[in-house]
C-alpha positions in Angstrom: 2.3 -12.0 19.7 5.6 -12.0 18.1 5.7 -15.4 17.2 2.7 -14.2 14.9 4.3 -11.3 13.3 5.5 -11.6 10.1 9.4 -9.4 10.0 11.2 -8.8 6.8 14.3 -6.7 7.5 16.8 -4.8 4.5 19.6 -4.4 5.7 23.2 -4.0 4.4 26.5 -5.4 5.6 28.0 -2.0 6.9 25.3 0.0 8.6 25.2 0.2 11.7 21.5 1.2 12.4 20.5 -2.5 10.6 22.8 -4.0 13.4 20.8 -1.9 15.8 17.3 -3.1 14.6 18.4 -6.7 14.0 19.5 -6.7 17.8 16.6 -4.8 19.1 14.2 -7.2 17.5 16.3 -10.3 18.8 16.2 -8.7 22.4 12.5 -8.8 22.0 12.3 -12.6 20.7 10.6 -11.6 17.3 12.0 -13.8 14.4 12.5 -12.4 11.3 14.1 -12.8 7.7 17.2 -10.7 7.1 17.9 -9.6 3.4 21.1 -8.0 2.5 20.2 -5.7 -0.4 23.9 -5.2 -1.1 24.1 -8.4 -2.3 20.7 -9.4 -3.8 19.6 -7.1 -6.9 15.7 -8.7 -6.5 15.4 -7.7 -3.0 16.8 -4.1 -3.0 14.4 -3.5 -6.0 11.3 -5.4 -3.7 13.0 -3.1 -1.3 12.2 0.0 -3.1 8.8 -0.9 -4.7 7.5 -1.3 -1.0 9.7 1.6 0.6 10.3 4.5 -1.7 13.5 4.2 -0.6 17.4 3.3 -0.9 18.0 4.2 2.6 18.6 0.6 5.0 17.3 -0.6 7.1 13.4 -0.8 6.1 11.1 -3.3 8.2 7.8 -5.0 6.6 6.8 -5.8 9.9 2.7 -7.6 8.7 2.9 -5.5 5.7 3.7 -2.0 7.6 7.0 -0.1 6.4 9.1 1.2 8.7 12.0 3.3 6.9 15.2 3.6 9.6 15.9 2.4 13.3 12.4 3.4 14.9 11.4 1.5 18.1 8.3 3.5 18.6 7.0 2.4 14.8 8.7 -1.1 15.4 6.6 -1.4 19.1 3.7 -0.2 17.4 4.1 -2.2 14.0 4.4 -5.5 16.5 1.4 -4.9 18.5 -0.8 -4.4 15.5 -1.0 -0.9 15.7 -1.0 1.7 12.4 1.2 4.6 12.3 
């Protein structure tokens, strides 16, 4: 399953809740890309256009947004499941 998933991840070097999410999805063996918005304009823009927000982190986990630290929506997100 997780090997399936496609995982983008916004993060930025100083919070603490992207450190969070970044380890909880490594605990679970799901790969995914890491993009510090901090220091790429392009991706906190893409960022925003998908999110609405400027808050980190936000997940694309298959094309579902997940705005902060949220197992629940990350478990759900991974399984294939809609909010």
């Amino acid at each position: 399953m997780a090997e399936e998933s496609s995982v983008i991840i916004y993060t930025t070097s100083t919070c603490p809740y992207c450190v969070m999410a970044k380890r909880y999805l490594a605990e679970k063996g799901v790969k995914f890309v890491d993009y510090n918005v901090a220091l790429d304009q392009r991706r906190a823009f893409e960022m925003v256009q998908k999110s609405g927000q400027m808050g980190v982190p936000v997940l694309d986990i298959n094309g579902q947004i997940i705005v902060g630290f949220d197992r629940l929506a990350i478990d759900q997100a991974l399984a294939g499941k809609k909010k």
